[in-house]
N, C-alpha and C positions, 0 to 999 in steps of 0.2 A: 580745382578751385570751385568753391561752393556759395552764391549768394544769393540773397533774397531780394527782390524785387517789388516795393511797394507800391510804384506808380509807373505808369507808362511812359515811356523816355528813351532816349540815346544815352548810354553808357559808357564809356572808355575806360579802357584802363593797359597795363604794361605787363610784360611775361615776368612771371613772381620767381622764375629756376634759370638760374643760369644756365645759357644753351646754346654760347658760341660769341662768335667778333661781335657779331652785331647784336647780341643781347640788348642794351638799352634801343635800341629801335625795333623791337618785336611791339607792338601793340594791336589792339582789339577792340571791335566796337561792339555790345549790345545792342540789341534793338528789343527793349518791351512791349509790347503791345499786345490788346485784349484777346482771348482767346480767339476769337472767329475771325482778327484782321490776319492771326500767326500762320492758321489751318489755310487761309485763302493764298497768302506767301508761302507757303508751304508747296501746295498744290501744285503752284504756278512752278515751283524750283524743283518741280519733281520733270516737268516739260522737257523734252527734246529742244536744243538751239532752233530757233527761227530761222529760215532758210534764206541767204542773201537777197535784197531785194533789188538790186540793179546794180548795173556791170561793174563798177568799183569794187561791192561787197562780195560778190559771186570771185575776180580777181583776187580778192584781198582770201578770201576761204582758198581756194587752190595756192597761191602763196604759204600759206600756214601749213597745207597738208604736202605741198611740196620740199617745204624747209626744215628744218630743225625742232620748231616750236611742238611738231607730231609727236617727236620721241618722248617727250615729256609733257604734255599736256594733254587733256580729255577735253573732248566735245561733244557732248550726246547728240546722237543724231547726226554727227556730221563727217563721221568717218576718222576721229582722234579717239584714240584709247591710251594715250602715255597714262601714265600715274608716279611720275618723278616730281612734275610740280602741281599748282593748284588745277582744281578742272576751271576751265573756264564756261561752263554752258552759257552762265547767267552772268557771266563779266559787268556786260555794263550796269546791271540793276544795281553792282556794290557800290559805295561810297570814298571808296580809298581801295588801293592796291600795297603792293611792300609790305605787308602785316602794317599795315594803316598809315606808314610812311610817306604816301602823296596821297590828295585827291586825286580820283578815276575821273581825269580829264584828258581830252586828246593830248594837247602836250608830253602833259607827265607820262601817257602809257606809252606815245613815241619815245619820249626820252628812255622810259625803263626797257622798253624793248631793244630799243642801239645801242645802248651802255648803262647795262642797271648797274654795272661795278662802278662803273664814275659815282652814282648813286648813294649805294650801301654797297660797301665795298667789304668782301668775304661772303655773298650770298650766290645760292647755287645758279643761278640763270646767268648762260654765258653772255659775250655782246653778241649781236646782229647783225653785220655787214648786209643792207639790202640796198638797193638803188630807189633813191629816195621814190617812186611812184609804187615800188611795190610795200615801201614802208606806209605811206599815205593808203593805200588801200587794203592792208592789213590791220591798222586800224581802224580805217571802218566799218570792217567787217566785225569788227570786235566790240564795238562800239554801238552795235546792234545788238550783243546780244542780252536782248533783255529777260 
């Protein structure tokens, strides 16, 4: 897909190929903006994850590398090399998660992490059975990383 961009803005839009159950909820956001704001976001999404800043978050990283989320997810810099799902280095700087199906709010990322099939139902990310302190501190670690 190919388009032109005439002014700076947030874009949306839906996946144009059919490409499974949840085809109508694959969506995408644009972000335009001037050249020097794109190369400074750029820069920043090239960074290693921030390193947990206090005991919640530091728990909530060993959670994630202790669990399932490792096999398939990446974390630069933080000991995750999956490549089955999205990387998340920069998790919390996005604006939506699901292919744009929730806001990337603690809520939502709880709820998508214990049962994103409740959610969007036929997409690859299993449930998560955690004990709710280590769900609470795996997303704040997550949540952090900007």
């Amino acid at each position: 897909m190919t388009f032109r961009v005439l002014r700076a803005g947030t874009y949306e839009g839906r996946c144009a190929e059919f490409c499974g159950y949840q085809h109508a909820h694959m969506g995408f956001r644009v972000v335009a903006e001037p050249p020097s704001e794109f190369e400074a976001w750029l820069e920043s999404q090239r960074l290693p994850a921030a390193e947990p800043g206090d005991a919640a978050r530091v728990h909530g990283h060993e959670v994630f590398l202790a669990g399932p989320c490792v096999n398939c997810h990446a974390i630069r810099g933080a000991g995750a090399f999956g490549r089955k799902g999205p990387d998340l280095t920069h998790l919390a700087s996005r604006s939506t998660i699901a292919a744009a199906t929730l806001p990337n709010t603690t809520g939502h990322l709880a709820g998508w992490i214990a049962d994103s099939q409740r959610i969007k139902p036929g997409n690859r990310m299993p449930p998560n059975v955690l004990p709710s302190g280590d769900l609470l501190d795996l997303v704040a670690y997550l949540r952090s990383l900007r």
